[in-house]
C-alpha positions in Angstrom: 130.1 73.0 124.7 127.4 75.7 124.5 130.1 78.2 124.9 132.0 76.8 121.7 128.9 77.3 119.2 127.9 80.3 120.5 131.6 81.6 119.6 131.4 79.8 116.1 127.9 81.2 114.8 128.8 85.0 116.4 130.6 86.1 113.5 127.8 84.4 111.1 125.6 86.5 113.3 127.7 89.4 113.2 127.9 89.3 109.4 123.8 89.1 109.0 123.1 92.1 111.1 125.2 94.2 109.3 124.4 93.4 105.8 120.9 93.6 106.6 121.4 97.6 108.1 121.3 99.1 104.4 118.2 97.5 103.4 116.2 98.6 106.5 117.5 102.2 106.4 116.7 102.1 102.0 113.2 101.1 103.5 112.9 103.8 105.8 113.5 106.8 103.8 113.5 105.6 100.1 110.3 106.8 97.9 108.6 104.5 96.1 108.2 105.2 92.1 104.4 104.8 90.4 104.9 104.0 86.5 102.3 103.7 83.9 101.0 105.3 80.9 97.4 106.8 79.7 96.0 106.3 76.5 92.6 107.2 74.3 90.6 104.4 73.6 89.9 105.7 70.1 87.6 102.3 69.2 85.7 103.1 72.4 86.3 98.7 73.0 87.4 99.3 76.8 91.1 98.2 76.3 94.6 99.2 73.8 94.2 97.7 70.7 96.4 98.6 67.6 94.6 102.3 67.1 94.9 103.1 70.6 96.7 106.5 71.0 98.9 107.3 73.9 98.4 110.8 75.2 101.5 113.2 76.1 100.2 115.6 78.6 97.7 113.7 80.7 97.2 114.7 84.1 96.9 112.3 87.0 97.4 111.9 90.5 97.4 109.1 93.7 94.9 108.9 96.1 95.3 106.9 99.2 92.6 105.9 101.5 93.1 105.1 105.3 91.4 102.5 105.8 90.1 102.7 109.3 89.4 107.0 109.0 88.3 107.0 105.1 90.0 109.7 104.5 91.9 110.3 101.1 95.0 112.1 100.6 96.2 112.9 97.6 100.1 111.8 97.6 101.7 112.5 94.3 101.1 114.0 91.2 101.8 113.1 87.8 101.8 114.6 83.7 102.1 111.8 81.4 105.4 112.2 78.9 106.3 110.7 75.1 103.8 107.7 74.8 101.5 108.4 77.5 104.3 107.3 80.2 104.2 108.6 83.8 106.4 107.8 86.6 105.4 109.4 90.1 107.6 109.1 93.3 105.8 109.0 96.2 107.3 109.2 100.1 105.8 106.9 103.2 105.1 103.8 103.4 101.1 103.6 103.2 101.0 100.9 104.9 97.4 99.1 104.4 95.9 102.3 102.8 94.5 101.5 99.6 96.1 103.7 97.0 95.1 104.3 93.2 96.6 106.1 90.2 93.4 107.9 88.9 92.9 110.1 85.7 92.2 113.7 85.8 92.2 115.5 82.5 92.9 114.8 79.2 94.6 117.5 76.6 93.4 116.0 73.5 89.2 117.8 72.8 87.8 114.9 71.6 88.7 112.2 74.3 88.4 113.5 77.2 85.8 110.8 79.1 87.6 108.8 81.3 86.8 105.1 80.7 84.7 104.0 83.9 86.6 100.6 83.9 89.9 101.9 83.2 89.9 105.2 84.7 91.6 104.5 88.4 94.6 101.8 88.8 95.6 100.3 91.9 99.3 101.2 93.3 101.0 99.6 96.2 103.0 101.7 98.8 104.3 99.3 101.2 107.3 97.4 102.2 105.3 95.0 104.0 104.4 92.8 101.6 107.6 91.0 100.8 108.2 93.4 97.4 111.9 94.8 97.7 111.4 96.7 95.3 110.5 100.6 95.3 109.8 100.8 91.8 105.7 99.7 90.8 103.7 99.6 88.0 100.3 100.5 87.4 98.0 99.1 85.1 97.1 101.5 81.7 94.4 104.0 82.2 91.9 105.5 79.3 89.9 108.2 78.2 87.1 106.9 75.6 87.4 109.2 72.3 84.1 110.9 71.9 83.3 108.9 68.6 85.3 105.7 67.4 87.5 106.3 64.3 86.3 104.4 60.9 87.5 100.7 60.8 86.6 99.9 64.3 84.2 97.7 63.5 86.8 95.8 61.2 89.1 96.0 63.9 86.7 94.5 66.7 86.3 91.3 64.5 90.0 90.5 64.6 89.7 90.9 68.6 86.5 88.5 68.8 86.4 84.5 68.9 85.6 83.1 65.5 81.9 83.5 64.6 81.4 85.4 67.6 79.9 88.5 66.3 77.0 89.1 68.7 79.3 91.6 70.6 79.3 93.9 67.4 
C-alpha cells in the first residue's frame, strides 16, 4: 500500500522540483534593481508638495552595513535621470546588512543641503524575506533649496488642518 502512493505523488514530486530549479538559480545570480527619485524641497516643508522640483543629475550611491563587523561598503552607484528618477542594480544578496540609498551632491547651486530627514532611504537586498521580486523601491530623497520660493507660506496653509496655523 505504501508502495502504491509513493508511485502516485513521484511524478507530483517530480513536477515541483523541477519547476522550482529556475527560481532558485534567478535567485542566485540575478541583481536586484534600486528605483527612486531625488527632488529639491523648494518650500524647505520636509516633504514634495506641488513646487517641489525633481533634480536631473543628482548623484547617489548604496551603502550597506554588516551588521555584526560595521563595516560599510558602498555597492552601487547611481545619477538621477528626467524627473529625478534613478534605478541602480546591485549584485549579492546582502543578506541582513542594512542597506540605504543616500544623497551625495546636488547639480542645482542653490539646493544643495541634503534634507537631514530625507536624505538616506532604506533599500532591501535579500531574497530571504519572502519578496520574489528583484525590482525595489526606495522612498524619495531631498535637498532643502537654500531659501523657499514666494507663496510658500500660502502653500503650507493648504497642507495644514483647518485653523491649525501654529506650524507657520
Amino acid at each position: 500500500m505504501f508502495m502504491e502512493m509513493a508511485r502516485s505523488y513521484a511524478p507530483l514530486l517530480a513536477v515541483m522540483c523541477v519547476s522550482l530549479l529556475p527560481l532558485a538559480a534567478m535567485a542566485a545570480g540575478t541583481p536586484f534593481h534600486i528605483e527612486g527619485c531625488v527632488y529639491c524641497d523648494t518650500c524647505r516643508f520636509g516633504f514634495e508638495t506641488i513646487a517641489t522640483k525633481y533634480i536631473t543629475g543628482a548623484k547617489l550611491k548604496i551603502v550597506c552595513k554588516d551588521s555584526v563587523t560595521l563595516k560599510s561598503e558602498v555597492v552601487g552607484e547611481a545619477v538621477t535621470g528626467r524627473r529625478g528618477r534613478y534605478r541602480v542594480s546591485v549584485k549579492g544578496d546582502r543578506q541582513d546588512q542594512q542597506c540605504l540609498a543616500v544623497l551625495v551632491n546636488s547639480p542645482i547651486s542653490n539646493c544643495q543641503f541634503p534634507d537631514p530627514g530625507r536624505n538616506t532611504a532604506t533599500v532591501i537586498l535579500t531574497r530571504s524575506n519572502g519578496a520574489a521580486s528583484t525590482r525595489h523601491f526606495a522612498n524619495a530623497m531631498g535637498f532643502f533649496r537654500d531659501e523657499p520660493l514666494r507663496g510658500c507660506a500660502t502653500l503650507r496653509k493648504q497642507y495644514l488642518a483647518e485653523g491649525d496655523y501654529r506650524a507657520i
